[in-house]
C-alpha positions in Angstrom: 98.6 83.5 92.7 99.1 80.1 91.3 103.1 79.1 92.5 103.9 78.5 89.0 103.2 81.4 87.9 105.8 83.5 86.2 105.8 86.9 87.8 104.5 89.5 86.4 107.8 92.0 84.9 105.2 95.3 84.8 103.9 94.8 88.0 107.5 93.7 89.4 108.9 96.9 87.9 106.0 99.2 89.6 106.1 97.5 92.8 109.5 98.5 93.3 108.8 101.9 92.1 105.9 102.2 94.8 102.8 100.6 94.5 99.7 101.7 96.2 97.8 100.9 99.4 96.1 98.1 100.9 93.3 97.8 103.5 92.9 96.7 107.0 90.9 93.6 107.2 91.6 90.8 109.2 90.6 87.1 109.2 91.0 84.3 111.1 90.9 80.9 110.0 92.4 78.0 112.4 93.4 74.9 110.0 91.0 72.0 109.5 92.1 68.4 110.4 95.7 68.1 109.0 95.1 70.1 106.5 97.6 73.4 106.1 96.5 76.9 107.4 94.3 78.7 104.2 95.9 81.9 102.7 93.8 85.1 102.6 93.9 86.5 98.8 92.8 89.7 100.9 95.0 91.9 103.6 94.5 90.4 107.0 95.7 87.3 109.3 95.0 84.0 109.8 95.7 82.4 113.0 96.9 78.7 113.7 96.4 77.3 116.4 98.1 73.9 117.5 96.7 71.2 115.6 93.0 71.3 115.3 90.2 68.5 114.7 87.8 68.3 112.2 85.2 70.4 113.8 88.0 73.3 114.5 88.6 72.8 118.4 92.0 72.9 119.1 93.8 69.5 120.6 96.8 69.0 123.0 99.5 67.1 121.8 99.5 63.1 122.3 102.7 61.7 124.9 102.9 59.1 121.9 105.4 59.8 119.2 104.6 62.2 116.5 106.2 62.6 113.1 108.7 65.3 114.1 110.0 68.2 111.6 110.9 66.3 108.9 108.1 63.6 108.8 110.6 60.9 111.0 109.1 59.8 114.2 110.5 61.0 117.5 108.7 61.3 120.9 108.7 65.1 122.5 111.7 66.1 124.2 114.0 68.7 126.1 113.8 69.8 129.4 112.6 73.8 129.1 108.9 74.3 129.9 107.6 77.6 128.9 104.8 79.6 130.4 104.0 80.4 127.2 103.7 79.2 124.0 105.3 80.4 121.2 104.1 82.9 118.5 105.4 83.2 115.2 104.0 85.7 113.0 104.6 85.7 109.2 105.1 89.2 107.6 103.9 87.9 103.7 103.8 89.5 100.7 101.8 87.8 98.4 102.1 90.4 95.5 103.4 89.2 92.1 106.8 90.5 93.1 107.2 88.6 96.4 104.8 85.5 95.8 106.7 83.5 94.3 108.5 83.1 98.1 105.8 84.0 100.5 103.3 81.4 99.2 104.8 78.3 99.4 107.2 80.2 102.5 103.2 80.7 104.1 102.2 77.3 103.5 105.2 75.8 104.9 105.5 77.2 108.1 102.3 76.6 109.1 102.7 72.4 108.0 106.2 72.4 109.9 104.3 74.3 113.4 101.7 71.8 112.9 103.9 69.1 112.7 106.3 70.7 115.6 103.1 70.7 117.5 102.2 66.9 116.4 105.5 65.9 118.1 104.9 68.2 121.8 105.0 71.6 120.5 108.1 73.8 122.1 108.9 74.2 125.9 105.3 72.0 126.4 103.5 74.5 124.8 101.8 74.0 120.8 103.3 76.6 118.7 100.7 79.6 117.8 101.2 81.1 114.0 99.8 83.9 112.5 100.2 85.1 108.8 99.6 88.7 108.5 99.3 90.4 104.6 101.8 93.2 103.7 100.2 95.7 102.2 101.3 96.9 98.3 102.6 99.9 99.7 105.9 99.7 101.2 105.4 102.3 103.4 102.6 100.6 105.3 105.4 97.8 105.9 105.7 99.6 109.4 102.1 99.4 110.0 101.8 95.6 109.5 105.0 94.9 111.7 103.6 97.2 114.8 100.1 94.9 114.4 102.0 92.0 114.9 103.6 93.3 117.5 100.8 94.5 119.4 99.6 91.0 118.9 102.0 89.5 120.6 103.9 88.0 118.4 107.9 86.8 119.7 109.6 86.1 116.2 108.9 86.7 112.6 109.1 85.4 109.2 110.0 88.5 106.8 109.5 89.0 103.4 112.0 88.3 100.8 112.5 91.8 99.0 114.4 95.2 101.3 111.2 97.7 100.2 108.8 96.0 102.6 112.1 94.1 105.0 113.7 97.2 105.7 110.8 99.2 107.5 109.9 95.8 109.2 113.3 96.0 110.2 113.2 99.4 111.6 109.9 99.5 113.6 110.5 95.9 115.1 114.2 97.1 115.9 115.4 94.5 117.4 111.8 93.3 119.7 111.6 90.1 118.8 113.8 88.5 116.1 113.1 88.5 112.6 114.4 85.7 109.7 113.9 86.8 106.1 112.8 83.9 104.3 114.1 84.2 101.3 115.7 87.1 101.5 119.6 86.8 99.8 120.4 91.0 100.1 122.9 91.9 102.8 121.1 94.6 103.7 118.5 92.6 105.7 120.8 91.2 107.9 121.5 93.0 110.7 122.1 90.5 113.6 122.9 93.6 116.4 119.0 94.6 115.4 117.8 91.1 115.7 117.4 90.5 112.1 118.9 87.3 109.9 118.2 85.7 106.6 117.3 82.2 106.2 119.3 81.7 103.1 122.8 82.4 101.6 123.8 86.0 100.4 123.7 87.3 96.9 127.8 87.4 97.1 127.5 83.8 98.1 125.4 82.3 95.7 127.2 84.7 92.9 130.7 83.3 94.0 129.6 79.7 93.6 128.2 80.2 90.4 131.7 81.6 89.1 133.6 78.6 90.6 131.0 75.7 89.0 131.6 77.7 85.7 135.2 77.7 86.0 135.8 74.7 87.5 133.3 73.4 84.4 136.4 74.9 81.9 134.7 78.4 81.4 137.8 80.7 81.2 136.0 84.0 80.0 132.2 85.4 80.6 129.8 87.6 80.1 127.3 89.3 82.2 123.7 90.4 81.7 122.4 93.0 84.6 119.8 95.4 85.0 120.2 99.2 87.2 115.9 98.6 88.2 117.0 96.8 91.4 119.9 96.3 94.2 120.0 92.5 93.3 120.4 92.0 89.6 123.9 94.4 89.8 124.9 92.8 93.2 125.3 89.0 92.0 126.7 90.2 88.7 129.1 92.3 90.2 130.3 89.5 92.8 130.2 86.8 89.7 132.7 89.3 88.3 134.6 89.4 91.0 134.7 85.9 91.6 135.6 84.9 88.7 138.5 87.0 88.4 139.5 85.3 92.0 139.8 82.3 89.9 141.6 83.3 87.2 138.6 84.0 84.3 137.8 87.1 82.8 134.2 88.8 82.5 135.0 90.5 78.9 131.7 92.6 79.2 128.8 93.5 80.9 125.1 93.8 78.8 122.4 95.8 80.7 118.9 95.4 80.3 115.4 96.6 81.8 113.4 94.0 84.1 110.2 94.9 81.7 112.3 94.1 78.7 110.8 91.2 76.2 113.3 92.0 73.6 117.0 91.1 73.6 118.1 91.1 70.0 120.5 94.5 70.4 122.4 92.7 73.5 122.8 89.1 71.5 123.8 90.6 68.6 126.7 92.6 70.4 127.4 89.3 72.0 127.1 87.2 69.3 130.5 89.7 67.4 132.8 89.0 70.1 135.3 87.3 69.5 136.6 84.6 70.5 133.1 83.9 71.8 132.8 83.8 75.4 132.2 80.5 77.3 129.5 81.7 80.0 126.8 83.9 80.4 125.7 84.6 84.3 122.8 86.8 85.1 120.3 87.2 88.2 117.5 87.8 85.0 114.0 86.1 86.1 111.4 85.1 83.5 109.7 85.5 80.9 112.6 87.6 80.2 115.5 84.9 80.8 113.5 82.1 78.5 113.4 85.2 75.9 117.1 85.6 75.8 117.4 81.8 75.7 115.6 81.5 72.4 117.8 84.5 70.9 120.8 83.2 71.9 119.6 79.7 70.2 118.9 81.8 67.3 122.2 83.7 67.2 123.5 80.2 67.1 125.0 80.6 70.9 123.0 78.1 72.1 126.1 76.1 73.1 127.2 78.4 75.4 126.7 77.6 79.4 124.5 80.1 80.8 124.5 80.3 84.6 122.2 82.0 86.6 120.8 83.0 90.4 118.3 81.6 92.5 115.8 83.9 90.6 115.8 81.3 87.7 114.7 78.7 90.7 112.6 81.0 91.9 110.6 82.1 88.5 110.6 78.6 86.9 113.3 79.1 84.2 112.4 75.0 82.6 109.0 76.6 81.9 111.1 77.9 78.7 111.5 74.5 77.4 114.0 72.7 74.9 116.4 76.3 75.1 116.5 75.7 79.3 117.7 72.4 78.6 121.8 72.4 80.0 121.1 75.9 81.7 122.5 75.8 85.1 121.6 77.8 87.9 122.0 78.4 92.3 119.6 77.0 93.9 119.1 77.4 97.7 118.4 73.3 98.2 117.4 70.0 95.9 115.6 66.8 97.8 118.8 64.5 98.6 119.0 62.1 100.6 121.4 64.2 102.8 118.6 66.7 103.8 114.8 66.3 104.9 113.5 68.1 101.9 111.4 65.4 100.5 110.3 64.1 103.8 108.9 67.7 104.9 107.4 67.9 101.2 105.5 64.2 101.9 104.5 65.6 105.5 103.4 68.6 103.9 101.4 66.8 100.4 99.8 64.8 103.6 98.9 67.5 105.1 97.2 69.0 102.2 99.8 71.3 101.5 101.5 71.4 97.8 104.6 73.1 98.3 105.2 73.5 94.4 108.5 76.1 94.9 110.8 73.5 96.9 113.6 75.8 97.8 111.4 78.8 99.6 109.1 76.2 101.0 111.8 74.5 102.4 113.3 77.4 103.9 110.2 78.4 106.0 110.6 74.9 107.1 113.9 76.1 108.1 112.8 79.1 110.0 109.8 77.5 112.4 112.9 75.2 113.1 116.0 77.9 114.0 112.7 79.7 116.5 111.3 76.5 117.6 115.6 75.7 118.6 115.9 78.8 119.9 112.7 79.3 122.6 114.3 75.8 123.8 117.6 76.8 124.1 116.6 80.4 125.8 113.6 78.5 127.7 112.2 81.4 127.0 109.9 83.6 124.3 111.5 86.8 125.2 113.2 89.1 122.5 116.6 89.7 123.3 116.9 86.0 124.6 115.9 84.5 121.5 118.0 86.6 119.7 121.2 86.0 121.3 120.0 82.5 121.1 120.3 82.0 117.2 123.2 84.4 117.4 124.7 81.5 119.0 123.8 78.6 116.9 126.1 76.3 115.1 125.9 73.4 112.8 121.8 73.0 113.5 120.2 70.9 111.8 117.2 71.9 109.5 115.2 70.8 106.5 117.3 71.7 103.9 120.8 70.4 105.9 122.5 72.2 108.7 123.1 76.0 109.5 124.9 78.1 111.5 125.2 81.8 112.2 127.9 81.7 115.2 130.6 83.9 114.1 128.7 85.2 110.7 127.1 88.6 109.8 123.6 87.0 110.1 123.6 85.1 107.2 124.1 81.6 107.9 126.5 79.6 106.5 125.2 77.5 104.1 125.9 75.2 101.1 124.7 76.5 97.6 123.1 73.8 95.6 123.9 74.0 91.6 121.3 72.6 89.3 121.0 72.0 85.6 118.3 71.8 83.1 117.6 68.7 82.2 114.6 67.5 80.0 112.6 70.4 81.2 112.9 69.7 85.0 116.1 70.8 87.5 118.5 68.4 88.3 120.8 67.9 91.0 124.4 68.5 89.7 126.7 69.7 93.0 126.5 71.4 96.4 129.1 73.8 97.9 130.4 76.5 100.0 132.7 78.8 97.5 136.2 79.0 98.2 136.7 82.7 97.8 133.5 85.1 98.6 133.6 88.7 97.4 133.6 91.2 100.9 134.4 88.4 103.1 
């Protein structure tokens, strides 16, 4: 799947109705040169191991300084030496649902354990990484995480969606710890099990949105969400909430279908409120969201701020054109100069790598980082002491700025990043932590 690529609504929608099964191959493919480890388009794993030459063999680490995880030179360093090395296995799903995260996420962590391994590797020992498919099936989630067990495996990247997390969850049970990638549902963090995300929560990113919008003069909003999953009622329902907090008022709530192409019915409600309301928020991902863009430009609401979640990151909502223009939306990170973003994104282009979905890309960057800090800390690739290891962790630095989970739920606390629309690309426009965040 091409990272651009809008996903696919009708595949989307029977994805998270079921979907059907996938088969048992396996592939191994060390990485070439400096070039980033291949993805299968078939179920299976790939392997990397350490950095590798030209003719595949692997190579040990040079005592001369390496670019380190964000392409800035630094020689090897610490004091643990492990026995050995470090495996990180990356539970994928590479379906049109889950792609748009798990493709770049892929890529990404295999540049940043190449470049971890450029710089010493971890405790002495090159970082080992091996991608293994998830199957369409949910079901068969279970399957893939036992395999990567039973390859030894001692942390893992997990998907961003709870039908596939949520048996990994449960089979792994708290073995070796597990980071959803992109993952912003509550549900698959579950820190006494092992299990954390990578990135803020839905409530999070949801009350952010509601304090840009009223801090931005919005006073009262509307809401588009849809009943076909968890996380397009979640975020509106905490936008709500938030908003409230503040002192705005969501006047109504418009539900809609994630195969829908047609909006007319909801626009034209909207469109006879009056007064008309200042802000639209919704978690809706395209083609859908550049849909309701041109209908509300039609309806002659074109001037009014629409917000949304990281979905409109995540499925390219400037791909609408002119009508994206002045949408904002939370975004999980933007290259700054305050973060290593674009410096991981040059390490990774000179790699080979085109990490075209910066915020999930990133991330995965962020992950080989938190299990890279915490084999060092624990001087050890043991379960349980890796676990209580990033249990611990406060104010670490990573790609995309700094993160902590001491004291949380298992979702780190993080920054969310707003950006707006402007001439058909993102742009940055602020970064914060919400004042007020719904459950908290």
């Amino acid at each position: 799947m091409q990272l651009r690529r809008t996903i696919s609504i009708l595949a989307a929608a029977a994805l998270i109705a079921a979907g059907c099964g996938d088969d048992d191959g396996e592939e191994s493919a060390p990485t070439g040169g400096d070039s980033a480890a291949p993805i299968s388009e078939s179920s299976g794993e790939i392997t990397v191991p350490a950095t590798t030459s030209g003719s595949g063999a692997t190579t040990e680490p040079s005592g001369t300084d390496a670019p380190d995880a964000t392409g800035a030179t630094t020689a090897p360093g610490g004091d643990c030496t492990l026995d050995e090395p470090l495996t990180i296995g990356y539970a994928a799903d590479f379906s049109e649902f889950g792609g748009f995260a798990d493709q770049p996420g892929s890529e990404a962590a295999g540049v940043q354990v190449e470049l971890l391994n450029a710089a010493g590797g971890v405790g002495g020992q090159n970082v080992e990484y091996v991608i293994k498919e998830l199957p369409s099936d949910p079901s068969a989630a279970q399957r893939v995480a036992q395999e990567l067990l039973d390859d030894g495996v001692e942390a893992i990247i997990g998907p961003p969606f709870a039908y596939s997390g949520t048996p990994l969850i449960d089979t792994v049970d708290g073995q070796v710890p597990i980071i959803s990638n992109a993952s912003t549902d509550l549900a698959l963090a579950q820190p006494d099990r092992g299990a954390f995300l990578m990135s803020f929560s839905d409530p999070v990113q949801a009350a952010a949105a509601a304090e840009f919008a009223y801090g931005d003069g919005a006073r009262t909003a509307v809401t588009f969400s849809s009943p076909d999953d968890p996380y397009f009622t979640n975020t509106t329902a905490a936008f709500t909430d938030a908003f409230g907090e503040a002192g705005g008022e969501v006047v109504r709530d418009f539900t809609f279908g994630i195969a829908d192409e047609d909006f007319s019915s909801q626009v034209n409600e909207l469109s006879s409120l009056d007064p008309a309301p200042d802000v639209l928020y919704t978690a809706m991902i395209m083609p859908g969201a550049g849909v309701l863009l041109e209908q509300l430009e039609a309806a002659g609401l074109g001037d009014m701020l629409v917000v949304g979640a990281d979905s409109f990151d995540a499925t390219v909502v400037w791909s609408a054109g002119e009508v994206a223009n002045g949408v904002s939306f939370t975004g999980h990170t933007f290259p700054r100069e305050e973060n290593g973003v674009q410096e991981f994104l040059d390490a990774a282009a000179e790699a080979g790598a085109e990490i075209e979905t910066v915020s999930f890309g990133a991330l995965a960057s962020d992950v080989v980082k938190v299990f890279a800090y915490a084999a060092e800390t624990a001087c050890s690739v043991e379960g349980t002491a890796m676990i209580d290891a990033i249990t611990n962790i406060s104010d670490l630095e990573v790609t995309t700025g700094n993160v902590t989970y001491a004291g949380t739920n298992g979702v780190p606390e993080k920054d969310v990043v707003i950006l707006t629309v402007e001439e058909g690309e993102p742009a940055f426009t602020d970064t914060f932590r919400p004042s007020y965040i719904p459950g908290s």
